[in-house]
N, C-alpha and C positions, 0 to 999 in steps of 0.2 A: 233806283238808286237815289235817285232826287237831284237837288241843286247844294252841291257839297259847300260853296259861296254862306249859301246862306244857314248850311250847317255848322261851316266855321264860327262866323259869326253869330248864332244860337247860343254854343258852344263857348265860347268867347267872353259873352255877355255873362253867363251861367257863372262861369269861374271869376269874373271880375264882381260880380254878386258876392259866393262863399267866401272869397280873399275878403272884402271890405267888410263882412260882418266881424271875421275872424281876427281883425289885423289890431295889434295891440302896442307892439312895438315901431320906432321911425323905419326899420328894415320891413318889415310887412307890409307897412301902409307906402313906402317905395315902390314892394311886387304890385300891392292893387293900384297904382298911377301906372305901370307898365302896362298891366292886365288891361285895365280902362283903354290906354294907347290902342293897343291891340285890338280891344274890341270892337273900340270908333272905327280903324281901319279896314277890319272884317266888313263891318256896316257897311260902311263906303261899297268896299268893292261888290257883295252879294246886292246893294241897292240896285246896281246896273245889270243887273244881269238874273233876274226875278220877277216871276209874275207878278200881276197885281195885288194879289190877295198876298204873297212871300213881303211885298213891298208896306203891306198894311202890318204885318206883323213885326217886319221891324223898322219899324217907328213906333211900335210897342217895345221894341228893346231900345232903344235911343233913347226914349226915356224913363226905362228902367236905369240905364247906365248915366241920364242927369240924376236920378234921384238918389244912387251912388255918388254921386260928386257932393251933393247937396247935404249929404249927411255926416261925412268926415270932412276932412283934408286931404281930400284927393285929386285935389287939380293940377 
């Protein structure tokens, strides 16, 4: 079954991705600052509670989810 922590947060990251490309209007680009909330929190909590190697991949999503921040107004 896995570590569903860190599937949330996979998961999370994934759809705070698709929203920020898609997001065109001030209500969209809202949902992806949510999405983003959500995702950093996902992070957070699957960080404690994963392997090492679960732990190396996301800090590959952490900054996938700056480079989200970094390309709109989504902070």
């Amino acid at each position: 079954m896995g570590n569903m922590l860190y599937q949330e947060a996979r998961e999370a990251v994934a759809r705070a991705e698709l929203l920020a490309l898609a997001a065109e209007t001030d209500i969209q680009r809202e949902a992806v600052q949510k999405e983003i909330q959500r995702a950093k929190n996902a992070l957070n909590s699957a960080f404690h509670n994963s392997s090492m190697a679960e732990q190396e991949q996301l800090g590959h999503m952490q900054t996938q989810l700056q480079n989200i921040t970094s390309m709109g107004q989504f902070e």
